[in-house]
C-alpha positions as CSV (number, residue, x, y, z in Angstrom):
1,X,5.4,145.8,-41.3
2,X,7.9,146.7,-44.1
3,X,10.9,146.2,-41.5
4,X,10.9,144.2,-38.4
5,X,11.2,146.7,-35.6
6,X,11.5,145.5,-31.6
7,X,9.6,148.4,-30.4
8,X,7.1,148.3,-32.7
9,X,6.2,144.6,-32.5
10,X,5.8,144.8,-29.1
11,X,3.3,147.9,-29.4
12,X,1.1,146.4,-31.6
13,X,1.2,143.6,-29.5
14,X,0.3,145.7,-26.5
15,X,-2.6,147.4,-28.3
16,X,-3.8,144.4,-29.7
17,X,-4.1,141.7,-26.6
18,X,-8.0,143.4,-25.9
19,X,-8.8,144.0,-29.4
20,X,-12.1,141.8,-31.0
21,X,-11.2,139.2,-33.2
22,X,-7.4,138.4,-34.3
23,X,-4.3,140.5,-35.5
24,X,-1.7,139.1,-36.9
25,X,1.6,140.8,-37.3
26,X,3.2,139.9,-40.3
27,X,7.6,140.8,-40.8
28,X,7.5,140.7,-36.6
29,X,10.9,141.1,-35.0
30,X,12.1,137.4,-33.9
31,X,14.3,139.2,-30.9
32,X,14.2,137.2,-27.6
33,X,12.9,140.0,-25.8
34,X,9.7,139.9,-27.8
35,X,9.2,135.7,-27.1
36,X,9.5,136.7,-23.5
37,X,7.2,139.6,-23.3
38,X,4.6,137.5,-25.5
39,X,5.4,135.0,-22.4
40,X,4.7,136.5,-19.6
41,X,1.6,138.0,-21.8
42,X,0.4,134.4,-21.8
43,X,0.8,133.5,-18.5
44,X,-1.3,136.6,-17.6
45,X,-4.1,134.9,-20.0
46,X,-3.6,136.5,-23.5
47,X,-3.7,134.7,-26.3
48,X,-0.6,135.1,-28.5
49,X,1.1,132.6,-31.1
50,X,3.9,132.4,-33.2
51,X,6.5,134.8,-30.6
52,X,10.1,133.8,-31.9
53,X,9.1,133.9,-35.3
54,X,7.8,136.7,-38.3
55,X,4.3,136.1,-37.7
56,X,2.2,136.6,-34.4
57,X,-1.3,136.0,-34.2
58,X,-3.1,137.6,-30.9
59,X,-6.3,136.9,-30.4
60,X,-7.9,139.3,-28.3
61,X,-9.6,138.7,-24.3
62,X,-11.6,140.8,-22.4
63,X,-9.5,141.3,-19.8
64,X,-6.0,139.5,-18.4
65,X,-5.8,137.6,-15.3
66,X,-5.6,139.9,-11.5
67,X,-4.1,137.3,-10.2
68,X,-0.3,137.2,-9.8
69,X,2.0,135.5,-12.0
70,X,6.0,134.6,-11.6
71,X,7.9,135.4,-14.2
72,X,11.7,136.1,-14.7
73,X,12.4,138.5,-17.1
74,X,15.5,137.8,-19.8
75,X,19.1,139.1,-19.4
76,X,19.8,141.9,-21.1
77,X,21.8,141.0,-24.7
78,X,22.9,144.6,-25.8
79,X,24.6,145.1,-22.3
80,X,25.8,141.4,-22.3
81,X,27.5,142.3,-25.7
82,X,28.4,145.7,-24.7
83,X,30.7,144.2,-21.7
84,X,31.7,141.4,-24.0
85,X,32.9,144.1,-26.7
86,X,34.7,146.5,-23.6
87,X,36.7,143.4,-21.8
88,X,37.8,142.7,-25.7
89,X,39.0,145.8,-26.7
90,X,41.0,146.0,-23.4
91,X,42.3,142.1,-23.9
92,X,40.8,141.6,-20.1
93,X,39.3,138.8,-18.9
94,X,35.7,138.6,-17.5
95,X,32.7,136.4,-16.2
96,X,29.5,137.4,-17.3
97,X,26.9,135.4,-15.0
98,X,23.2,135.1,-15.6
99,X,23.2,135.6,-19.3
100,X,21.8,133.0,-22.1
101,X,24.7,132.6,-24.6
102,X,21.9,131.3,-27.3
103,X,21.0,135.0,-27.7
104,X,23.9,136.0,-28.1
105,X,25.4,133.7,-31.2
106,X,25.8,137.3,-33.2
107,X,28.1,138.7,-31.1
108,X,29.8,135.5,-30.0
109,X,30.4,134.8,-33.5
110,X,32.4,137.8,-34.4
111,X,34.1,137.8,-31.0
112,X,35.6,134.7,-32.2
113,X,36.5,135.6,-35.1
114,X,38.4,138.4,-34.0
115,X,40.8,135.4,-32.1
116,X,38.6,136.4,-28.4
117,X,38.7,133.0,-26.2
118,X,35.1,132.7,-25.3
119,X,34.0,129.7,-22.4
120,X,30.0,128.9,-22.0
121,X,29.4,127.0,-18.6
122,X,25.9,126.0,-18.3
């Protein structure tokens, strides 16, 4: 792809987990969102490699698993940041519970920068 794009990656990914042979994505978009859907993908019996990083191989099946499968699906980072970016503007205070602070080291970055007093527990 000439740009990594979230929506697309996970499209071809999606039209690709029944295709014959392999595809491989080159420039993929690394987002956390795309790891996880390449998860639960996985546990459903595809065959993807390399989610997390520019290049995903999926090698195609015939069909995925009927059976059912657990799978949690990731807090939402843009609404994480969004809340993050509201409480700061105001100079409030907030707890933000559920959310995974590794995908957020963007925003967390610049929050901090900007002199915002930012706690991770757990």
């Amino acid at each position: 792809m000439p740009l990594p794009s979230v929506g697309a990656t996970e499209n071809i990914i999606l039209a690709s987990i029944f295709c014959d042979g392999e595809v491989i994505i080159k420039n993929a978009a690394k987002e956390p969102e795309i790891a996880d859907l390449c998860h639960f993908l996985n546990k459903l019996g595809a065959r993807i490699k390399g989610a997390g990083t520019h290049t995903i191989k999926i090698e195609g099946v015939k069909e995925l698993k009927n059976n059912i499968v657990e799978h949690v699906v990731i807090p939402d980072r843009i609404v994480t940041g969004t809340y993050l970016c509201a409480v700061a503007a105001c100079g409030g205070e907030v707890l933000l519970k559920g959310v995974l602070p590794r995908h957020l080291d963007s925003i967390l970055h610049i929050l901090k920068g900007a002199g915002c007093k930012i706690k991770e527990q757990g």
